[in-house]
ZADO-592540 format. One record per atom (N, C-alpha, C): x, y, z; residue in one letter. Coordinates in steps of 0.02 Angstrom, whole numbers, padded with zeros to 5 digits, always signed. Atoms other than C-alpha are relative to their C-alpha. Layout:
REM ZADO-592540
XYZA ...
This chain:
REM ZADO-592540
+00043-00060+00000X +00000+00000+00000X +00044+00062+00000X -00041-00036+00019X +00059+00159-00043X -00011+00054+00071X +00010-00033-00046X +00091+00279+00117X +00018+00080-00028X -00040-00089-00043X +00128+00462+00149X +00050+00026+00021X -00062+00000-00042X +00270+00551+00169X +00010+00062+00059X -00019-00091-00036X +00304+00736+00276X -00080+00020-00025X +00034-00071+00024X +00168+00859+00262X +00001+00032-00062X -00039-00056+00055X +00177+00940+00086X -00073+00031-00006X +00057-00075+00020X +00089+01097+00021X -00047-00053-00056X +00045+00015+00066X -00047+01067-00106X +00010+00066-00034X -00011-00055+00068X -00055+01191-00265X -00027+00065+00021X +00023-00059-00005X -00059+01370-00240X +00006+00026+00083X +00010-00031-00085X -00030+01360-00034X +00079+00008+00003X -00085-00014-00027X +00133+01393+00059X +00043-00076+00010X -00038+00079-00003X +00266+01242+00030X +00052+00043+00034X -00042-00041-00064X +00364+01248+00196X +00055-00072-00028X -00054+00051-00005X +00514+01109+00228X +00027+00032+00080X -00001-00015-00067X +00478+01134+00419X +00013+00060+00038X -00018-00068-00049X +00485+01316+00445X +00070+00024-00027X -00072-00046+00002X +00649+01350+00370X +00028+00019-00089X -00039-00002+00085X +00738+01397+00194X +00083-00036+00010X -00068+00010-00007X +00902+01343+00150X +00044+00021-00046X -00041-00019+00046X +01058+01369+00068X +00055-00052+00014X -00054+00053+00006X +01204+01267+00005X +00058+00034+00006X -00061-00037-00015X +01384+01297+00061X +00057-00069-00025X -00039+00059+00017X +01546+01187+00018X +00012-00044+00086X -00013+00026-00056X +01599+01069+00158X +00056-00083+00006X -00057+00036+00019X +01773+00986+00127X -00026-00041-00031X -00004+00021+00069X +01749+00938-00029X -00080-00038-00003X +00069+00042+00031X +01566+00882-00017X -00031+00063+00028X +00048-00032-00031X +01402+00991+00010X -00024-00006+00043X +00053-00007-00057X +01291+01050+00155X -00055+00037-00012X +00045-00049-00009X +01120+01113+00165X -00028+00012+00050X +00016-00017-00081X +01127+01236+00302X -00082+00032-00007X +00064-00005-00015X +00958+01263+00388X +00020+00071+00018X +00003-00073-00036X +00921+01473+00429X -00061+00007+00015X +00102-00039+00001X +00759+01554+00516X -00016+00021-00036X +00069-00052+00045X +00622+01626+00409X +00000+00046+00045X +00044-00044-00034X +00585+01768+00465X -00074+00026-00004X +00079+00005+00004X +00416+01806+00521X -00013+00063-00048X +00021-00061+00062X +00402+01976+00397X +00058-00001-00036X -00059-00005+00047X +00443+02000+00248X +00012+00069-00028X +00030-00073+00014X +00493+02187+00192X -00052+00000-00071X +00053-00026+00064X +00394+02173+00043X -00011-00071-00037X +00036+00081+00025X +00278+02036-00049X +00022-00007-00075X +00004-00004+00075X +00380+02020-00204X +00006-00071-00033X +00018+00062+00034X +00371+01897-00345X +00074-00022-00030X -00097+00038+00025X +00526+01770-00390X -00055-00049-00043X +00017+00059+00051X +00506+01658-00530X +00069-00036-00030X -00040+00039+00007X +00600+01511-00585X -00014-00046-00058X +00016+00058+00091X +00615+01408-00775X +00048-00018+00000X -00047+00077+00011X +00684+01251-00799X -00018-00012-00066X -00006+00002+00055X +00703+01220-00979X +00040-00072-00023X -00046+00066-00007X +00762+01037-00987X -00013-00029-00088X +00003+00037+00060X +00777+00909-01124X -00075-00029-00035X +00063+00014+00011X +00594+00872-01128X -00043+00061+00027X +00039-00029-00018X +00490+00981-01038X +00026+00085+00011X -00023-00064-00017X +00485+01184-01009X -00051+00019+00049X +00056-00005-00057X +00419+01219-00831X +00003+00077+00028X +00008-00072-00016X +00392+01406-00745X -00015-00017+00078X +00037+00031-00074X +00341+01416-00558X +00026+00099+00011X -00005-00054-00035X +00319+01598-00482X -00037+00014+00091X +00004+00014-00067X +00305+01621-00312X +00014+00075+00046X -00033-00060-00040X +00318+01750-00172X +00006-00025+00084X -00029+00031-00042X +00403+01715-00010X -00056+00006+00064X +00076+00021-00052X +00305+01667+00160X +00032-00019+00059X -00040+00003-00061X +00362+01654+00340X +00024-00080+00006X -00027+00092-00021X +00380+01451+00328X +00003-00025-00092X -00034+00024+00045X +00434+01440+00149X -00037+00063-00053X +00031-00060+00064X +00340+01525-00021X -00066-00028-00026X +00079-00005+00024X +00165+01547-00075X +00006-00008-00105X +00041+00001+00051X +00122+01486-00269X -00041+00042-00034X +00041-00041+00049X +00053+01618-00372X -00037-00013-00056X +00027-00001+00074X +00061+01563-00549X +00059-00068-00018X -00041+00072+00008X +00150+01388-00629X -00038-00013-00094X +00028+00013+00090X +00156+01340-00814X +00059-00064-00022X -00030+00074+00039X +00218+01152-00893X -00030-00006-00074X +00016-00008+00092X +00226+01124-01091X +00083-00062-00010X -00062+00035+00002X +00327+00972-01146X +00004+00023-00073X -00033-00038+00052X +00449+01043-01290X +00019-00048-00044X -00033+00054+00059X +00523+00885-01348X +00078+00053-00017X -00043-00047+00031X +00697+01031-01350X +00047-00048-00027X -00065+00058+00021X +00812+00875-01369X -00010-00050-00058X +00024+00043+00050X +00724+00780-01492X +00045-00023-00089X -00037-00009+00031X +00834+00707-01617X +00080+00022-00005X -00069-00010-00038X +00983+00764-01519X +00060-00049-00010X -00051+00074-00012X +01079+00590-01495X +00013+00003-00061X -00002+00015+00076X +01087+00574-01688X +00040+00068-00037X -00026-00058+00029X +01123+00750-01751X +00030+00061+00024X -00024-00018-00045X +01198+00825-01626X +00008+00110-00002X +00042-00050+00002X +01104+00980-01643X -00080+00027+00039X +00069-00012-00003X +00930+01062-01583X -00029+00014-00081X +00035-00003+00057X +00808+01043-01735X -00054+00062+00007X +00027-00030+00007X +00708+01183-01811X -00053+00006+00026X +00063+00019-00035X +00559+01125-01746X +00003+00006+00068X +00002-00015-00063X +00603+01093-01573X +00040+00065+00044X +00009-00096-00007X +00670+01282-01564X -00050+00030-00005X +00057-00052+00003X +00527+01336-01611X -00062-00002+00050X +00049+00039-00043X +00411+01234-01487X +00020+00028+00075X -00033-00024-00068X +00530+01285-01349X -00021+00084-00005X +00026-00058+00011X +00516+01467-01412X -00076+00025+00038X +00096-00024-00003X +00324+01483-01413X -00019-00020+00091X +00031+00025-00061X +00327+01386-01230X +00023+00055+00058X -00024-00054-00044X +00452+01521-01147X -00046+00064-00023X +00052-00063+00036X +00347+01665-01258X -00043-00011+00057X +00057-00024-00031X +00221+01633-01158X -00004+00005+00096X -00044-00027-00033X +00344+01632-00996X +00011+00058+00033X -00016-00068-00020X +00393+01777-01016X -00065+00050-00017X +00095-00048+00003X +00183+01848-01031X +00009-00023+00083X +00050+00011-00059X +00163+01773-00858X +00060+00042+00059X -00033-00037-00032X +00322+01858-00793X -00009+00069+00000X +00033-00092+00007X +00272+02031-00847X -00051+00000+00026X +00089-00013-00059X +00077+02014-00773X +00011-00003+00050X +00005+00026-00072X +00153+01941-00622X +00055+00037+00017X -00037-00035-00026X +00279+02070-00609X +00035-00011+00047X -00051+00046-00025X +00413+01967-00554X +00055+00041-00012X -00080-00047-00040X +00561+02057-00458X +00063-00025-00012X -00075+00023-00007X +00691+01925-00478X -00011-00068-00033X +00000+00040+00024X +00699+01774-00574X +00075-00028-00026X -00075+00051-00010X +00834+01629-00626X -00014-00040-00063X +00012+00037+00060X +00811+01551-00811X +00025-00055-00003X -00051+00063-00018X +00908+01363-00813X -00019-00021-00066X +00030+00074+00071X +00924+01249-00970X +00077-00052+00022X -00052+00057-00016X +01018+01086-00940X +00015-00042-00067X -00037+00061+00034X +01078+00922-01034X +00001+00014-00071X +00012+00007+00098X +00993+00971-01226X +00041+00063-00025X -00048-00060+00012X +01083+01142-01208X +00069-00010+00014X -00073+00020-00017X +01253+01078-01142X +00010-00044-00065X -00016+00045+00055X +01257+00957-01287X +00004+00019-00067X +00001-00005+00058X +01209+01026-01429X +00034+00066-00046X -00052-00024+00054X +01322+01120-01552X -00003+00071-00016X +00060-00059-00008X +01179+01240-01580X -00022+00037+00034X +00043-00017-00062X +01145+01274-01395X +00003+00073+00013X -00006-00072-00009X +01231+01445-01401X -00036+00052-00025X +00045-00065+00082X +01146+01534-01559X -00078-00033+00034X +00080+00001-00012X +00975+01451-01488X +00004+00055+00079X -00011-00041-00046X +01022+01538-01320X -00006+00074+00006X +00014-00083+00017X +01029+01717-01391X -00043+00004-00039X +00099-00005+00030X +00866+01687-01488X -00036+00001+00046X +00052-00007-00039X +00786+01643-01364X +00015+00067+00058X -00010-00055-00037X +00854+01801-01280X -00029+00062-00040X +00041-00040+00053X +00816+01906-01429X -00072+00005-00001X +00095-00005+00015X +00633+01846-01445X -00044-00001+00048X +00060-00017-00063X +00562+01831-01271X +00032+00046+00047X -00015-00031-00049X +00682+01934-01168X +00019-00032+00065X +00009+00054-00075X +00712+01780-01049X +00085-00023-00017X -00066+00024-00025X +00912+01757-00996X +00018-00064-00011X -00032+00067-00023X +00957+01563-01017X +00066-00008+00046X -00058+00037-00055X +01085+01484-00879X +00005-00056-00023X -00024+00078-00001X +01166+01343-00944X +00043-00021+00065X -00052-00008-00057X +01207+01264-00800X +00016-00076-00005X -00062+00091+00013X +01321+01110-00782X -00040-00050+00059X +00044+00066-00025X +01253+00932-00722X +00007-00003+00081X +00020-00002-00087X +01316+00957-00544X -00046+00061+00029X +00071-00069-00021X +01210+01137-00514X -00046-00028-00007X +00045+00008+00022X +01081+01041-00604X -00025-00049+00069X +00022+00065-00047X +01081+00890-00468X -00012+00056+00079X +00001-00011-00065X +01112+01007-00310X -00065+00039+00008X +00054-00036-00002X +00965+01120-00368X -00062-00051+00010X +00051+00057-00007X +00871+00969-00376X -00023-00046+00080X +00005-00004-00087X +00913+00930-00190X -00038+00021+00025X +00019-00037-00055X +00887+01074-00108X -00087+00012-00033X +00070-00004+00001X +00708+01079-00201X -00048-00043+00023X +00055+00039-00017X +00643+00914-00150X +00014-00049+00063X -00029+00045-00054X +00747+00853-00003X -00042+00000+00077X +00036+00002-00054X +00624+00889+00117X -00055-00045+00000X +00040+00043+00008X +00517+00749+00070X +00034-00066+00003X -00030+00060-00055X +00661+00615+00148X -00035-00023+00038X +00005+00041-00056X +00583+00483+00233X +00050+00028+00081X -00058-00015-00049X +00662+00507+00423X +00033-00043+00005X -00066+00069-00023X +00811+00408+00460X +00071+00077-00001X -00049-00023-00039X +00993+00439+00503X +00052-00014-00050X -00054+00045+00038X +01084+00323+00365X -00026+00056-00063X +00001-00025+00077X +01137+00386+00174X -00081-00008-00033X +00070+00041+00038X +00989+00400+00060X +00013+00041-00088X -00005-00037+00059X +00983+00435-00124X -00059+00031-00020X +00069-00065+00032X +00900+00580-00223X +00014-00036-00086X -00023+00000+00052X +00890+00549-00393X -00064+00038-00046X +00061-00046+00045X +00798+00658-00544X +00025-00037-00081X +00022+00002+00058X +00760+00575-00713X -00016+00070-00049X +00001-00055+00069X +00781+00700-00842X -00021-00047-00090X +00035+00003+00079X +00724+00726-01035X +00087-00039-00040X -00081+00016+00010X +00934+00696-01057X +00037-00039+00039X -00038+00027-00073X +01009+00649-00901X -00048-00025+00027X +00041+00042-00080X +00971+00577-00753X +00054+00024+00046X -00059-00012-00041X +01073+00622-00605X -00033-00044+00071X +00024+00027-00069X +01083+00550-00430X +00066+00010+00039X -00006-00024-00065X +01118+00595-00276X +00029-00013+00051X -00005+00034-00052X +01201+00521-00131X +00007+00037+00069X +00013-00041-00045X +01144+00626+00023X +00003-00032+00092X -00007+00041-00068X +01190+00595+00217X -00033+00067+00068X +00056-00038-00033X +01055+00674+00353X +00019-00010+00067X -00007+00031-00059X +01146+00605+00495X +00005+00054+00047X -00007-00039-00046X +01196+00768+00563X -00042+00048+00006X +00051-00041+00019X +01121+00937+00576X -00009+00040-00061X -00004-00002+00087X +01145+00970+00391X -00024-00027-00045X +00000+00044+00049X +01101+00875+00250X +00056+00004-00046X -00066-00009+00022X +01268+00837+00167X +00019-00024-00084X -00023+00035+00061X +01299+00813-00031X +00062-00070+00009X -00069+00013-00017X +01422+00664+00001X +00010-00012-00085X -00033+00022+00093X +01436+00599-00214X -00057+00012-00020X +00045-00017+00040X +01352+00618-00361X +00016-00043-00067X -00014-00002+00074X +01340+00580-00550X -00060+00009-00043X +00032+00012+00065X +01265+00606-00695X -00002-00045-00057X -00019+00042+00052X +01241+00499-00835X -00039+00048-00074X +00035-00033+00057X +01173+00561-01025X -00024-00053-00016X +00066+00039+00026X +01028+00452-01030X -00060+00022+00044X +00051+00000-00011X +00852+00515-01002X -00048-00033-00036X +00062+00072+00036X +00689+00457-01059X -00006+00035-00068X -00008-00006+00086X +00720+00561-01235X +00068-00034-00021X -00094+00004+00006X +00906+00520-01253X +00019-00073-00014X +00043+00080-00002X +00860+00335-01204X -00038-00037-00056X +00060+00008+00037X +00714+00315-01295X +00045-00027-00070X -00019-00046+00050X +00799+00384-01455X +00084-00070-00023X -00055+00041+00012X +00955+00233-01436X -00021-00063-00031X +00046+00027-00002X +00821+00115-01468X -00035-00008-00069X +00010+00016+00037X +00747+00067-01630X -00077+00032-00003X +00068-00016-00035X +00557+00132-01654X -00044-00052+00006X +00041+00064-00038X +00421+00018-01576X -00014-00045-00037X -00004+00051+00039X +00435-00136-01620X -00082-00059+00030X +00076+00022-00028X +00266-00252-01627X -00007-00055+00035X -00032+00049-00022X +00337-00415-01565X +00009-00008+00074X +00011+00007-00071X +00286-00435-01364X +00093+00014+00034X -00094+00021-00032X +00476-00521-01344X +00046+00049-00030X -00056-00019+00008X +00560-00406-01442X -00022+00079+00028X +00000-00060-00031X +00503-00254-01357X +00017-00014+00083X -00039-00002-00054X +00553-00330-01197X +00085-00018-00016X -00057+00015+00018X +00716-00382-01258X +00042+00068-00004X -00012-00081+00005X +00735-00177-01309X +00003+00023+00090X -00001-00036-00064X +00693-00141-01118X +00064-00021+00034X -00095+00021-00021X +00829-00251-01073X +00066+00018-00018X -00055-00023+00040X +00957-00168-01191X -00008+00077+00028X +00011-00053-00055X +00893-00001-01104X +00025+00008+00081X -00027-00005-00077X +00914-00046-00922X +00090-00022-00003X -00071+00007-00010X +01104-00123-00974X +00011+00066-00018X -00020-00036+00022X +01135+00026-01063X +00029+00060+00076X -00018-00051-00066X +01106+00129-00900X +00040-00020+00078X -00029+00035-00036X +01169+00010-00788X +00091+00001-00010X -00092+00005+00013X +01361+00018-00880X +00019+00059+00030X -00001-00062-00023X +01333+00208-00847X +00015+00022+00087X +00019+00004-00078X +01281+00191-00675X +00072-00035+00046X -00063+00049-00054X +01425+00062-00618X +00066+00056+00015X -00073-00021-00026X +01580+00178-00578X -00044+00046+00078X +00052-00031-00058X +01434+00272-00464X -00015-00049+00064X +00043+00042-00059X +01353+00119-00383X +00080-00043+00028X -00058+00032-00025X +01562+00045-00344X +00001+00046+00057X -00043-00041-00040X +01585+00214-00231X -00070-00016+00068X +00047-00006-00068X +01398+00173-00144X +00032-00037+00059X +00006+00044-00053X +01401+00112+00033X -00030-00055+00015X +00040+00084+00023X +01369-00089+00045X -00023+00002+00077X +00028+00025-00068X +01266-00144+00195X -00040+00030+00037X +00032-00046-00030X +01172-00008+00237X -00074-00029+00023X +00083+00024-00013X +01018-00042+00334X -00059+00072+00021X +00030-00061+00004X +00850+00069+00310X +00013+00046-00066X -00016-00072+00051X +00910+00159+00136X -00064+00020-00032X +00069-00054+00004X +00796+00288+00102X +00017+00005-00093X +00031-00011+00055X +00749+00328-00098X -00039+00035-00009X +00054-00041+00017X +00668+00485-00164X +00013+00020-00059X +00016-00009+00062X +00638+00528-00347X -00041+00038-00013X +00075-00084+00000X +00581+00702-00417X +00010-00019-00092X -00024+00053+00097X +00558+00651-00642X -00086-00004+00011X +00069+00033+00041X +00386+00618-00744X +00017-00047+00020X -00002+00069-00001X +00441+00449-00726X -00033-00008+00056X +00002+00033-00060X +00417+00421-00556X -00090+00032+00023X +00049-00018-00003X +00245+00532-00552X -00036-00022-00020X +00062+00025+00036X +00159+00433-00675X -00004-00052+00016X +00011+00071-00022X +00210+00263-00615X -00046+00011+00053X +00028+00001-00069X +00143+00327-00452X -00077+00028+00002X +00083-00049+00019X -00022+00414-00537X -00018-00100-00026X +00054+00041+00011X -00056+00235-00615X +00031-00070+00071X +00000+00044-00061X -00012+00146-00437X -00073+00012+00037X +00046-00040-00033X -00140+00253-00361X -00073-00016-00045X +00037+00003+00053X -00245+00205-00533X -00057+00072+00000X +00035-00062+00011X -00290+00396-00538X -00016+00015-00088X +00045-00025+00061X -00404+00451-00691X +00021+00067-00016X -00002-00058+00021X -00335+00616-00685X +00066+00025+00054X -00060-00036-00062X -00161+00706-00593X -00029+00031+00037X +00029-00018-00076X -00175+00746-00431X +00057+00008+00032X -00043-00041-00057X -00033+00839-00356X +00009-00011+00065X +00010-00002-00076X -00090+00847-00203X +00011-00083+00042X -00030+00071-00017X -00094+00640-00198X +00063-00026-00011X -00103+00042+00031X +00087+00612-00290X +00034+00027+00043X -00057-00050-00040X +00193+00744-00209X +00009+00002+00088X -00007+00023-00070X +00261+00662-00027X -00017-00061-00002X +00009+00088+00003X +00193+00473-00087X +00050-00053+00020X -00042+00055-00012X +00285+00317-00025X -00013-00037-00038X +00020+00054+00030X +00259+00190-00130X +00072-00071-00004X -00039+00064-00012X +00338+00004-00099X +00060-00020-00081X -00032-00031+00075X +00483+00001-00238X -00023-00089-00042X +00010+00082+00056X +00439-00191-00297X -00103+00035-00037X +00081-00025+00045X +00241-00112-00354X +00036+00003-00062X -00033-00049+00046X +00355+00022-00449X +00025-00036-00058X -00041+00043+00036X +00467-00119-00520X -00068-00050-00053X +00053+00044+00034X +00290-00225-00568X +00003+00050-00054X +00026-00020+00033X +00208-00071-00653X +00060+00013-00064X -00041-00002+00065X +00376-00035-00759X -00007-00052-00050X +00021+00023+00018X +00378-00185-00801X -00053-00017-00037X +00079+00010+00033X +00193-00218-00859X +00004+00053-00083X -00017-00056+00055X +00241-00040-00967X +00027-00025-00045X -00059-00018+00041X +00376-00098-01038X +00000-00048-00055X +00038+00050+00052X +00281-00243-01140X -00060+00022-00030X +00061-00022+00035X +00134-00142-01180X +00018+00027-00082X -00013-00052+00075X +00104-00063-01375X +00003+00056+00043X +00005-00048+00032X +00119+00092-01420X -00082+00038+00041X +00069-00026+00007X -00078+00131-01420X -00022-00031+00081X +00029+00019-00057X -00093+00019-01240X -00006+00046+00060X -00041-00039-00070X +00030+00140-01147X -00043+00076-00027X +00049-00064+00014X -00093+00294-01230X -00057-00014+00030X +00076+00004-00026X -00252+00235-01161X +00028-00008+00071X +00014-00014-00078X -00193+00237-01000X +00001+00082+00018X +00002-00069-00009X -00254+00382-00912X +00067+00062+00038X -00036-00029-00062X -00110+00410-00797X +00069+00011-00059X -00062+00004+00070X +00020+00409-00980X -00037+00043-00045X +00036-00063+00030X -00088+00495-01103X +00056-00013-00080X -00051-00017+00055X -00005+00529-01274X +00061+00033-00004X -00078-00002+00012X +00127+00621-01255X +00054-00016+00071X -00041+00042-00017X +00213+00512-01119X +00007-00059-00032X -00026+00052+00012X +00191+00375-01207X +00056-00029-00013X -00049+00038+00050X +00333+00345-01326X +00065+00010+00050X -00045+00001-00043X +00443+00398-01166X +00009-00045+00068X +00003+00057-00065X +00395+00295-01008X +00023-00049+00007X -00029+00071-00025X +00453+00142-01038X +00072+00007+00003X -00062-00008-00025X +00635+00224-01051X +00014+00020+00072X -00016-00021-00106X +00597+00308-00861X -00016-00061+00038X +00020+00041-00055X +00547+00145-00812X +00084-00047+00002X -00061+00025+00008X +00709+00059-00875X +00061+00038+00031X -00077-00036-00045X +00826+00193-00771X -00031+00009+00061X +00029+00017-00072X +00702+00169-00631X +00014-00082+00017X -00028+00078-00017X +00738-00014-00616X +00081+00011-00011X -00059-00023-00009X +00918+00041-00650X +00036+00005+00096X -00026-00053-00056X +00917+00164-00495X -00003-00061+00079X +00037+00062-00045X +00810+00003-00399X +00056-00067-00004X -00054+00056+00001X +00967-00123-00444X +00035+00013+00043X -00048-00013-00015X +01095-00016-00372X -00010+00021+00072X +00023-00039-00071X +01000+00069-00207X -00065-00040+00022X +00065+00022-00016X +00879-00071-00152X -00042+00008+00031X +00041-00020-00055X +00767+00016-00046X -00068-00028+00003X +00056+00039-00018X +00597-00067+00024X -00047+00069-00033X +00033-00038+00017X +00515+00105-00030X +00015+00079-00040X -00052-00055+00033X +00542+00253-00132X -00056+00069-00017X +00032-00075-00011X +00480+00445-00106X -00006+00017-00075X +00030-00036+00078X +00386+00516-00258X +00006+00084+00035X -00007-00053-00006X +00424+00698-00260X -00029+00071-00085X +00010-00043+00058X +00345+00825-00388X +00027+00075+00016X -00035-00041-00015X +00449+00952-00359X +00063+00009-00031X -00069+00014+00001X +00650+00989-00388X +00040+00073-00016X -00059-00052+00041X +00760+01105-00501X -00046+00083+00030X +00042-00071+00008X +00621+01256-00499X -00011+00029+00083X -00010-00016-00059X +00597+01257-00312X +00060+00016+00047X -00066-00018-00020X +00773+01247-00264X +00028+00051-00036X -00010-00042+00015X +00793+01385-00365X -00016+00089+00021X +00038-00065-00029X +00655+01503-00290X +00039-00009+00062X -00040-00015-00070X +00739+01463-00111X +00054+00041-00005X -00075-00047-00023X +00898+01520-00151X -00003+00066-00022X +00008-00091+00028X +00837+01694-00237X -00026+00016+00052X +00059-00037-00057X +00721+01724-00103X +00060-00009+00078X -00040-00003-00072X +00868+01688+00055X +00062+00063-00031X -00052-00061+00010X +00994+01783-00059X -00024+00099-00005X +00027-00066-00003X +00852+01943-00066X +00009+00026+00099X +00014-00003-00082X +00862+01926+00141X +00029+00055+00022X 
């Protein structure tokens, strides 16, 4: 059965992480995220906004700060497909410039109405890669007026932390974070033992569920040979993964597992067998990681048209899921945990924290 994790906000209220903000500092040679008071006033109710611009999706989140974390204003998701074709031509295609374009265009409309004071633009894995990424960078500066930050795969993972690390199971032992990307994937290896939360390792790999997908042949109709493909998927990420999972810690008892990624939202939307997203039910979910491991599975033999009629996949996850399920059974080889934190959250929230402690 699927439990509960912390307290989390629902849409549009104040998302706390117990009363406090944080910020990241170095801490011989690994990270900390130190805890500071909120203060109870704020001099003025202004608006921060934050865009994540990844390999698949282009997300927005504006917000204004709040004595036990930040209040929800306004929020906008549009999957871009920016990487599409990437792996192969080692370019952004005309098309998916232009898709990305029209999704920030309308970005930068909700930043002007919402008269947003301070904001933080990010593009990760499809912009670090591609050839193109620079000249699309000053277009998209040219045409909406919106800054890009390319920022490199470790910013990308620690922002991803400090946005969803407050939805750790409690315990004392290591636990991993990890975020499924449109490109990447990164993960986490985080230690809570003290009064910090401490980056101890990390990595990235360049396989997400486009990147993935895309190594892969297109859908093949043949039951066995589309599992045969899933299996050539999970090695793929698994070769990736091994210089990472040699440095984990063996024997650990209690390891905790939390996951912020579409992937892990939709497995957990059709665990829940919800008809429709529901925020408020995904975001803080436990769910037992052998379900997780069934439903990939089950995915990862379906057509084409099976994995569309489900309500909790839809059309345009389809042709991607069964690659997030194959670096979710990956993440589930290497960090066997009895349960694993669904988080809808990450990059965009750890972004508003740190504008809003550095306005202090």
């Amino acid at each position: 059965m699927a439990q509960r994790g912390r307290p989390t906000p629902q849409d549009g209220c104040s998302s706390s992480t117990g009363g406090r903000n944080h910020r990241l500092s170095s801490d011989g040679g690994a990270k900390t995220i130190h805890a500071t008071s909120s203060r109870s006033r704020w001099p003025a109710r202004k608006s921060y906004a934050a865009i994540d611009l990844g390999t698949n999706n282009c997300r927005l989140l504006i917000a204004k700060p709040s004595a036990d974390g930040f209040i929800v204003v306004d929020a906008f998701s549009r999957i871009v497909r920016l990487g599409e074709g990437l792996s192969s031509s080692g370019v952004l295609s005309d098309a998916a410039i232009d898709r990305a374009i029209t999704a920030l265009s309308v970005c930068a409309d909700k930043l002007r109405r919402r008269q947003v004071t301070l904001a933080r633009s990010v593009a990760t894995e499809a912009c670090r890669r591609a050839a193109n990424g620079p000249d699309f960078i000053d277009r998209v500066y040219r045409e909406t007026g919106i800054a890009l930050d390319v920022i490199s795969a470790q910013e990308e993972a620690r922002l991803a932390v400090l946005g969803c690390h407050a939805l750790l199971e409690p315990g004392d032992g290591p636990a991993l974070i990890f975020d499924i990307g449109g490109g990447s994937t990164e993960l986490v290896l985080v230690d809570t033992s003290g009064p910090h939360l401490r980056i101890v390792d990390w990595q990235s790999v360049p396989w997400g569920v486009v990147s993935l997908t895309e190594s892969e042949p297109p859908e093949m109709e043949d039951e066995s040979e589309r599992h045969r493909a899933y299996l050539r998927m999970r090695e793929r990420v698994a070769d990736s993964f091994a210089p990472f999972a040699l440095r984990l810690p063996e024997n650990v008892q209690g390891v905790r597992l939390l996951g912020t990624s579409g992937t892990v939202t939709t497995l957990a939307s059709i665990h829940l067998n919800l008809q429709r997203y529901n925020r408020q039910m995904i975001d803080g979910l436990i769910v037992p990681s052998d379900a997780m491991r069934d439903i990939a599975r089950r995915l990862s033999v379906m057509t084409l048209d099976q994995r569309r009629a489900l309500p909790s996949v839809g059309v345009e996850r389809a042709d991607l899921v069964v690659a997030g399920c194959a670096i979710l059974e990956a993440i589930l080889d290497i960090w066997p945990a009895e349960r694993l934190g669904i988080a809808d959250r990450g990059i965009r929230e750890g972004i508003l924290r740190l504008l809003m402690e550095q306005s202090l």
